[in-house]
C-alpha positions in Angstrom: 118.3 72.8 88.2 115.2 75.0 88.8 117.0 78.4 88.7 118.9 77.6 85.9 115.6 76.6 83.9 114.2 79.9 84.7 116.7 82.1 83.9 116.8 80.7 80.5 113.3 81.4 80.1 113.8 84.8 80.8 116.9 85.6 78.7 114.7 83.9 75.9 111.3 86.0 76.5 113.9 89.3 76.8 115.0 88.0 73.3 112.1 87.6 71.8 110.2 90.8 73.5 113.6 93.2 72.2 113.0 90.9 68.7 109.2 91.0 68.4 108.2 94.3 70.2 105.7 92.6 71.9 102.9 92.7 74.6 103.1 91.1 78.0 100.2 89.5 77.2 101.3 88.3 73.7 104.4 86.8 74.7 103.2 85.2 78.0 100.8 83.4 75.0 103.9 82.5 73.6 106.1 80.9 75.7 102.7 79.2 77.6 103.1 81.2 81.3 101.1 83.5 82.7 101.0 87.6 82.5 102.4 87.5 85.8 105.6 85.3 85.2 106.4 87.6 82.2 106.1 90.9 84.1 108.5 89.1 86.8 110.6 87.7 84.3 111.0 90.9 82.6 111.0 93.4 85.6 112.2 91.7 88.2 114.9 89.2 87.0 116.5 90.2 84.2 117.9 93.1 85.6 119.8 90.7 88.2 120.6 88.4 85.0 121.8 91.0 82.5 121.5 95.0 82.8 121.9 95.8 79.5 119.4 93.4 78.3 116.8 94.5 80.7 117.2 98.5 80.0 116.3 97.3 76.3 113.3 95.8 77.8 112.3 97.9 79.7 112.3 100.8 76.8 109.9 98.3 75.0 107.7 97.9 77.9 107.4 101.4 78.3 106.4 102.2 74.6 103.2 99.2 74.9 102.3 101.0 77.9 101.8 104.4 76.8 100.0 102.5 73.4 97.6 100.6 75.3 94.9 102.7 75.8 95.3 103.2 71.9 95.1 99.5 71.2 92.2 99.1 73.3 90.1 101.7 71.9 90.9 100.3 68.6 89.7 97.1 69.8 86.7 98.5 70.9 86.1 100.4 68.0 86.5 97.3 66.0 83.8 95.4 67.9 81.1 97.2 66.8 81.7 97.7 63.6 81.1 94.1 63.7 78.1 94.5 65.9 76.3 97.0 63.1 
């Protein structure tokens, strides 16, 4: 069944964000679905699945949001270093 497919998708991408530590964008990568999905998966549905899971989430979330602006200037920084 449908539901049950995606709710094993999103106990495995909660595993392997709380394992891994990483980005939406990264994992979306990963398991081949969009940025989109992920956020749902990871905001929306887990909580419903599994609470405790999703607060452990959710504390990883959090951290890669408050770092992003620190990874994209990195990034930026990086590109023209190449550039020169």
């Amino acid at each position: 069944m449908m539901a049950d497919r995606i709710e094993k998708r999103v106990l495995e991408v909660a595993a392997y964000t709380i394992k891994t530590g990483s980005t939406i964008r990264d994992t979306a990568k990963v398991f081949g679905v969009g940025k989109s999905t992920i956020h749902l998966d990871l905001s929306e549905r887990l909580p419903k699945i599994n609470k405790s899971l999703a607060e452990k989430v959710e504390v990883i979330l959090n951290t890669n949001f408050n770092e992003k602006h620190i990874r994209g200037g990195e990034a930026t920084r990086k590109k023209y270093k190449r550039i020169s």
